[in-house]
N, CA, C and O atoms as a MOPAC input file, in Angstrom:
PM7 MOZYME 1SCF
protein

 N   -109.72600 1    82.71400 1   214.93400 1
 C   -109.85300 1    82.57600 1   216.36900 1
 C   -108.71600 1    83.33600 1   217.03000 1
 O   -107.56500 1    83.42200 1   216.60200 1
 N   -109.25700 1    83.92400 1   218.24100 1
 C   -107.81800 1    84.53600 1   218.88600 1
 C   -107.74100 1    84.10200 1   220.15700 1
 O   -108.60100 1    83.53600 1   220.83100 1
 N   -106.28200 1    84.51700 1   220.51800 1
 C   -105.79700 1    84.05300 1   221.66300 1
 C   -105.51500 1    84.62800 1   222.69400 1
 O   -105.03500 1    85.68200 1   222.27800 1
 N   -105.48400 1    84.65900 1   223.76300 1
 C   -105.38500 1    85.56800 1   224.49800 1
 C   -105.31600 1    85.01000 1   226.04500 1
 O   -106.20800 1    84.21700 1   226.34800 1
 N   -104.32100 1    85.35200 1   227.08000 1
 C   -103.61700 1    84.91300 1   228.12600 1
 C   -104.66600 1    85.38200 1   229.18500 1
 O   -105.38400 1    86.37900 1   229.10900 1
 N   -104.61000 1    84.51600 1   230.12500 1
 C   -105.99800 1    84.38500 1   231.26100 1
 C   -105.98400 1    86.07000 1   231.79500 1
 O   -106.94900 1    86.81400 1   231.96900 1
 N   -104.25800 1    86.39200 1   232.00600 1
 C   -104.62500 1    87.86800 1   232.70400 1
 C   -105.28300 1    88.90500 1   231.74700 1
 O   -106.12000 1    89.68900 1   232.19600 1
 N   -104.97600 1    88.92000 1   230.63700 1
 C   -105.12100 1    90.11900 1   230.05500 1
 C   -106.90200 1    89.83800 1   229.39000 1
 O   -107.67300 1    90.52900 1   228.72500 1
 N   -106.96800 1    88.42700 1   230.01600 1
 C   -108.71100 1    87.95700 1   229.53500 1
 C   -109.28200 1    88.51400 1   230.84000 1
 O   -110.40100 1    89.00200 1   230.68000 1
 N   -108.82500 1    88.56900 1   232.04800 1
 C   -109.27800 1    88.44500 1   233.05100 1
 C   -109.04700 1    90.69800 1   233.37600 1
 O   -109.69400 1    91.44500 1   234.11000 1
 N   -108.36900 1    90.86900 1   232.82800 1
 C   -108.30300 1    93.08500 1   232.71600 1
 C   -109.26700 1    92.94500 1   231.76400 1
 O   -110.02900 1    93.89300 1   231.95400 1
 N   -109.66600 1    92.29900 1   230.84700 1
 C   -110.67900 1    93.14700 1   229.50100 1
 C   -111.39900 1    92.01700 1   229.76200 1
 O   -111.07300 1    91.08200 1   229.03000 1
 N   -112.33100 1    91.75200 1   230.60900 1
 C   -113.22800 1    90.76600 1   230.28100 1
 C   -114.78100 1    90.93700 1   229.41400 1
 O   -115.50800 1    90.11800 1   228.85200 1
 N   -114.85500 1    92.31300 1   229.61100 1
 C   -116.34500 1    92.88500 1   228.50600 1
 C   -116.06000 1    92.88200 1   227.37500 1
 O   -116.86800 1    92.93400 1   226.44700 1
 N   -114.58000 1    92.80600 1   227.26400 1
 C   -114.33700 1    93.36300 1   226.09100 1
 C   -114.38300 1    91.85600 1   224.85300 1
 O   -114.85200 1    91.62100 1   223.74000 1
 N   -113.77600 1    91.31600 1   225.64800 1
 C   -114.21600 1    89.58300 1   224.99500 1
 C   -115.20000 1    89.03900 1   225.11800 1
 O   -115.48100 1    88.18900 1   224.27300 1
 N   -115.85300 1    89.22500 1   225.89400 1
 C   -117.32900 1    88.86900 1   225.69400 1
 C   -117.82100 1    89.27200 1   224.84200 1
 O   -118.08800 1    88.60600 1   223.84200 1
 N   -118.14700 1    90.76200 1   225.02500 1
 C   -118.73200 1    91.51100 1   223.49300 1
 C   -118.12900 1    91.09700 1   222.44300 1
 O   -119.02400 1    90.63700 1   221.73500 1
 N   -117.08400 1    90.97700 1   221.88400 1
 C   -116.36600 1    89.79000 1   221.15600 1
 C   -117.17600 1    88.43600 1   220.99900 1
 O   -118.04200 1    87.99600 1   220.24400 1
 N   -116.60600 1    88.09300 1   221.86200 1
 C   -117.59200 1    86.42000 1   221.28600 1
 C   -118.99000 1    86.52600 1   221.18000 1
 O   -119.75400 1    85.63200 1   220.81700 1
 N   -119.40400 1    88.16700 1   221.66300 1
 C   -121.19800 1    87.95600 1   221.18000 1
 C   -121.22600 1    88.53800 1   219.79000 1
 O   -122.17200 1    88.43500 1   219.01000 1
 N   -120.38300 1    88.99800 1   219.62300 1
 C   -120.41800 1    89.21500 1   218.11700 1
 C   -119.97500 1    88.58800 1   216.55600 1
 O   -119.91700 1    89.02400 1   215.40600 1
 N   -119.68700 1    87.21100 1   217.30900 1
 C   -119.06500 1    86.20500 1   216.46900 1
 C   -117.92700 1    85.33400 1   216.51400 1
 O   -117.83200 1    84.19300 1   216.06200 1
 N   -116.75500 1    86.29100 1   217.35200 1
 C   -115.76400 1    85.80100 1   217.56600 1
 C   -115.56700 1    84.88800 1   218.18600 1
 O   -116.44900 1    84.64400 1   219.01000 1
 N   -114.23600 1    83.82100 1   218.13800 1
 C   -113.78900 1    82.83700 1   219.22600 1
 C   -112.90100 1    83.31100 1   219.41800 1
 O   -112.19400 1    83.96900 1   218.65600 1
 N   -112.73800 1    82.99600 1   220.76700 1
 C   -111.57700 1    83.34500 1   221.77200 1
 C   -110.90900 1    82.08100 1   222.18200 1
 O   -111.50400 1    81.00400 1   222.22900 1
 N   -109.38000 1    82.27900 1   222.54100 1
 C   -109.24300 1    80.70000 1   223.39100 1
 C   -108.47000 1    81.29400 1   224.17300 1
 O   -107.66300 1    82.10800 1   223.72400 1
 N   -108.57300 1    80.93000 1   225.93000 1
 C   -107.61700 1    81.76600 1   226.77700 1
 C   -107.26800 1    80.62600 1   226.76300 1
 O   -107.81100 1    79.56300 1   226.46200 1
 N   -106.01400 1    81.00900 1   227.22200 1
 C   -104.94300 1    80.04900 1   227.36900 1
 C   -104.26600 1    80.90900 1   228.83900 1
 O   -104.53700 1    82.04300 1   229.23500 1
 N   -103.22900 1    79.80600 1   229.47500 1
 C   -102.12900 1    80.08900 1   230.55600 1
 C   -101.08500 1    79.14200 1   230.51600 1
 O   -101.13400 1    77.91600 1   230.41700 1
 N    -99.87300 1    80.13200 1   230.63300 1
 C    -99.00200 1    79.33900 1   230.66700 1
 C    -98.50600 1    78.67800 1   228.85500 1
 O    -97.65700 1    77.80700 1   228.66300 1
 N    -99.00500 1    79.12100 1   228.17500 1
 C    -99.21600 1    78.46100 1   226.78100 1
 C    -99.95200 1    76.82000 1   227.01800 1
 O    -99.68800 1    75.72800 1   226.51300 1
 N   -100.92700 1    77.24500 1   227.98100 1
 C   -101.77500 1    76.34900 1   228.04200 1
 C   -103.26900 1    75.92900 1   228.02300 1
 O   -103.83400 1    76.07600 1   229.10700 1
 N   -103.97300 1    75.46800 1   227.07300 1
 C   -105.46600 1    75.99800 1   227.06400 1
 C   -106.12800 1    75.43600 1   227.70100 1
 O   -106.21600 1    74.22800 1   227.92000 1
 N   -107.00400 1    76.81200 1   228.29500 1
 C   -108.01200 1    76.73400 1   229.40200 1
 C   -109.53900 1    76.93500 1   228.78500 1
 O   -110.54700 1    76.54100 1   229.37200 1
 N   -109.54100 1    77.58100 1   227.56700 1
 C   -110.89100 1    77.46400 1   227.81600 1
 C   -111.41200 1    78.46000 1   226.36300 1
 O   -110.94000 1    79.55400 1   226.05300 1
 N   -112.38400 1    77.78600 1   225.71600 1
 C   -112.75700 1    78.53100 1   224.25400 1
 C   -114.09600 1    79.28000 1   224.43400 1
 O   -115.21900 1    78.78200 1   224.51100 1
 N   -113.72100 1    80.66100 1   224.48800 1
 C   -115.36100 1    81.00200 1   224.10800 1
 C   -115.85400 1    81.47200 1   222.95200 1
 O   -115.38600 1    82.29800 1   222.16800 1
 N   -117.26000 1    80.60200 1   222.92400 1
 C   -117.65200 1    80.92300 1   221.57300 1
 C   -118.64000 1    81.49700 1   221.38400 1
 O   -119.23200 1    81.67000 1   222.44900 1
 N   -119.54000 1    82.20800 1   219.90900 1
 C   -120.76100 1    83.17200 1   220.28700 1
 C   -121.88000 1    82.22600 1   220.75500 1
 O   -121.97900 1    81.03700 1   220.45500 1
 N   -122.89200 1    83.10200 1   221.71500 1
 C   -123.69900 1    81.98000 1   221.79800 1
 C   -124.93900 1    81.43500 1   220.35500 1
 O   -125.20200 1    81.94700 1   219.26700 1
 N   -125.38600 1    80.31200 1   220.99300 1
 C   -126.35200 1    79.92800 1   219.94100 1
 C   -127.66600 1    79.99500 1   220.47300 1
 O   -128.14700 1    79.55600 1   221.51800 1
 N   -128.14600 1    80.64600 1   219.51500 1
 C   -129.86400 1    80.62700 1   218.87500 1
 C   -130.27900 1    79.76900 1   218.89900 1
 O   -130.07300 1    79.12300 1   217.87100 1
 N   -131.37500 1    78.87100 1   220.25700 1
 C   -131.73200 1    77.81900 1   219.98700 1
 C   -133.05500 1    77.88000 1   219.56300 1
 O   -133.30200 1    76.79700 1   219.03400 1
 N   -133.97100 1    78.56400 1   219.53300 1
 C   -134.98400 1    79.27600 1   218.76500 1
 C   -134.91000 1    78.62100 1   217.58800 1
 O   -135.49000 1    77.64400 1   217.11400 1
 N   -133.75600 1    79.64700 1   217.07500 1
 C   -133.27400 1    80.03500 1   215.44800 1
 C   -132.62800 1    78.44700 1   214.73600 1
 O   -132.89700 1    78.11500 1   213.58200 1
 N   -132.22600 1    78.05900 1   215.16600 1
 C   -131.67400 1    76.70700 1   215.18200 1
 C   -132.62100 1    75.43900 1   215.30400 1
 O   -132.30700 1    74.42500 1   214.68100 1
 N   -133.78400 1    75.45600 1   216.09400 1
 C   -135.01600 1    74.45700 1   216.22400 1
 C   -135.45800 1    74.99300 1   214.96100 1
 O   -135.73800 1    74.07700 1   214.18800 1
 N   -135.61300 1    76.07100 1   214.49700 1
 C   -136.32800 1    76.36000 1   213.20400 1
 C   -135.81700 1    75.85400 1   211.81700 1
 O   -136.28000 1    75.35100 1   210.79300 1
 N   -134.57800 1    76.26900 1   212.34500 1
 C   -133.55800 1    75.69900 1   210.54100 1
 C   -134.24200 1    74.37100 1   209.89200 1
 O   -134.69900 1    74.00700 1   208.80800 1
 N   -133.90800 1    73.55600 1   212.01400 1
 C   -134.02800 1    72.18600 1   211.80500 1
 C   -135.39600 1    71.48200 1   211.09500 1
 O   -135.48400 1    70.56500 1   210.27900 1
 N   -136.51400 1    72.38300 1   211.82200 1
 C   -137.69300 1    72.06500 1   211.08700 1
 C   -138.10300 1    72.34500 1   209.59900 1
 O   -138.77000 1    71.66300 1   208.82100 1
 N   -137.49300 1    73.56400 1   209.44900 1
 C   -137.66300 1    73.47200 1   208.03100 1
 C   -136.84800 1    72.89200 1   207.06400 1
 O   -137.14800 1    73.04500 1   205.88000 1
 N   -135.80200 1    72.20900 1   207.40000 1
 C   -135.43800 1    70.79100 1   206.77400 1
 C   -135.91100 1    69.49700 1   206.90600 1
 O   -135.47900 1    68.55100 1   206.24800 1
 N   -137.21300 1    69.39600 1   208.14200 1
 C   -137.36000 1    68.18900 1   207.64000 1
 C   -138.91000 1    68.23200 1   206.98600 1
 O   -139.43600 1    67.25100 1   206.46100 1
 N   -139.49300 1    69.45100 1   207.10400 1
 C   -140.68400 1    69.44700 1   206.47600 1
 C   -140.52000 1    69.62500 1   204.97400 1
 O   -141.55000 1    69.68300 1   204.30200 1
 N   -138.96000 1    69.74700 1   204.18600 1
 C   -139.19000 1    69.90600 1   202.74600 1
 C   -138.84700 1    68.48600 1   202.56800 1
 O   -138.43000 1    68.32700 1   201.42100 1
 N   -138.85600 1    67.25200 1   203.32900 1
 C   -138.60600 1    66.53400 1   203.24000 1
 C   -139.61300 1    65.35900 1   203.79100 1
 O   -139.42700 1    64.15500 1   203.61500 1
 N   -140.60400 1    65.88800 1   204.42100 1
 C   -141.25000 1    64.97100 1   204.75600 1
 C   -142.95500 1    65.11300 1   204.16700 1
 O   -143.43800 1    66.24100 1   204.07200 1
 N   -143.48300 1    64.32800 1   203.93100 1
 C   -144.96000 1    64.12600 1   203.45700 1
 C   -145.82600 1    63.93200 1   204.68000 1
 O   -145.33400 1    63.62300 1   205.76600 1
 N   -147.40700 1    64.15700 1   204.45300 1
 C   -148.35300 1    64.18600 1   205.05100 1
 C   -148.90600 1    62.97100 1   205.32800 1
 O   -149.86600 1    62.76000 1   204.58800 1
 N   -148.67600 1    62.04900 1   206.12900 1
 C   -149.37200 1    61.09600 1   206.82800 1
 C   -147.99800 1    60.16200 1   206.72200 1
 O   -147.97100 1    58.93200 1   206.77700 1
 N   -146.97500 1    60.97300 1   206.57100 1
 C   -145.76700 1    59.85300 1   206.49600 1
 C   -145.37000 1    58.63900 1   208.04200 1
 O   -145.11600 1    57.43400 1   208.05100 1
 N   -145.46900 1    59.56400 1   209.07100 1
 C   -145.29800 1    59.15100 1   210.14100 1
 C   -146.71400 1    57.99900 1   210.43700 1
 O   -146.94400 1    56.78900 1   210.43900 1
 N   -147.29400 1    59.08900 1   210.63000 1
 C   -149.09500 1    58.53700 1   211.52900 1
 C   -149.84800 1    57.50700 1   210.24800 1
 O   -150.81200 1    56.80400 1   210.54800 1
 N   -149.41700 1    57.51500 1   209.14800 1
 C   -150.26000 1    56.73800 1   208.17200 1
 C   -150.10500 1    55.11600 1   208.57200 1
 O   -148.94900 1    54.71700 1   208.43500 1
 N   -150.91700 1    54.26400 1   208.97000 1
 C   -151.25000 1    52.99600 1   209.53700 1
 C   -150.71400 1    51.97000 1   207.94600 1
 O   -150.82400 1    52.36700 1   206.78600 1
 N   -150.31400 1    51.01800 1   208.26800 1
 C   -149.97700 1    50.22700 1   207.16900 1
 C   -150.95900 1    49.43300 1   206.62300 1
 O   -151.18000 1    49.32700 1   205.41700 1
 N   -151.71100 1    48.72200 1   207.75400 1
 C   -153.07500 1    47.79400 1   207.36800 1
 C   -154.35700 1    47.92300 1   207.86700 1
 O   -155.27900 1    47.13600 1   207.65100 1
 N   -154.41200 1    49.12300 1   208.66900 1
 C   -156.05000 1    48.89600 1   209.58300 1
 C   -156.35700 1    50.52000 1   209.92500 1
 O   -155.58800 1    51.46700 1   209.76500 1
 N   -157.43200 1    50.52700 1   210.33400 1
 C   -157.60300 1    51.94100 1   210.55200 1
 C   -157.37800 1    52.26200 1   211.92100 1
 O   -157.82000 1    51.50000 1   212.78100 1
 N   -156.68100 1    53.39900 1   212.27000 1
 C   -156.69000 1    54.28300 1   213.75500 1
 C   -157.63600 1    55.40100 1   214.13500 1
 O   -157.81800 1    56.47500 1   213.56100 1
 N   -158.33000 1    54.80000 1   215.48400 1
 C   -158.96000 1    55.65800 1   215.82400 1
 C   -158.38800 1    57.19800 1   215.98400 1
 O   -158.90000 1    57.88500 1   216.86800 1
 N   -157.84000 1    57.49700 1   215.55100 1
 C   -156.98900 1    58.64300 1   215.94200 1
 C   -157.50300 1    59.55300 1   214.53000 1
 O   -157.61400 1    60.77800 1   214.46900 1
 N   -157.73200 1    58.70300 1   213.60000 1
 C   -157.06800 1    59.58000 1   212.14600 1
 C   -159.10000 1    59.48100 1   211.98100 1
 O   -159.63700 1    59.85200 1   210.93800 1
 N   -159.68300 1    59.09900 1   212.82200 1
 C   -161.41700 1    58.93600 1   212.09200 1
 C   -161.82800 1    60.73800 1   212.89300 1
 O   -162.94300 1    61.24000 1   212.74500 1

């Protein structure tokens, strides 16, 4: 992670951005005081997907909707 003081965040500001879109974290700080972390953004797409395909190697077919004692009109 790097560091870097509000002014010299605030003269190169493309330049940290393009930075944190490319992976990096940044933390400006002032004063040796922190103001504020940027980080790359996230893929929420890419990330709803991960998630699903962890729970489908994990989950079975009628696990949820399967009725315990009677039949649902849903499943006829």
């Amino acid at each position: 992670m790097q560091t870097v003081n509000i002014s010299e965040f605030r003269a190169n500001l493309l330049k940290y951005l393009e930075k944190a879109n490319s992976g990096d974290q940044i933390s400006v700080t002032s004063n040796g005081k922190l103001l504020a972390t940027i980080t790359p953004p996230v893929n929420q797409r890419e990330t709803a997907k991960q998630q699903l395909r962890s729970l489908a190697s994990t989950s079975k077919i009628h696990d949820v909707t399967t009725p315990t004692d009677s039949d649902w009109d849903a499943l006829s």
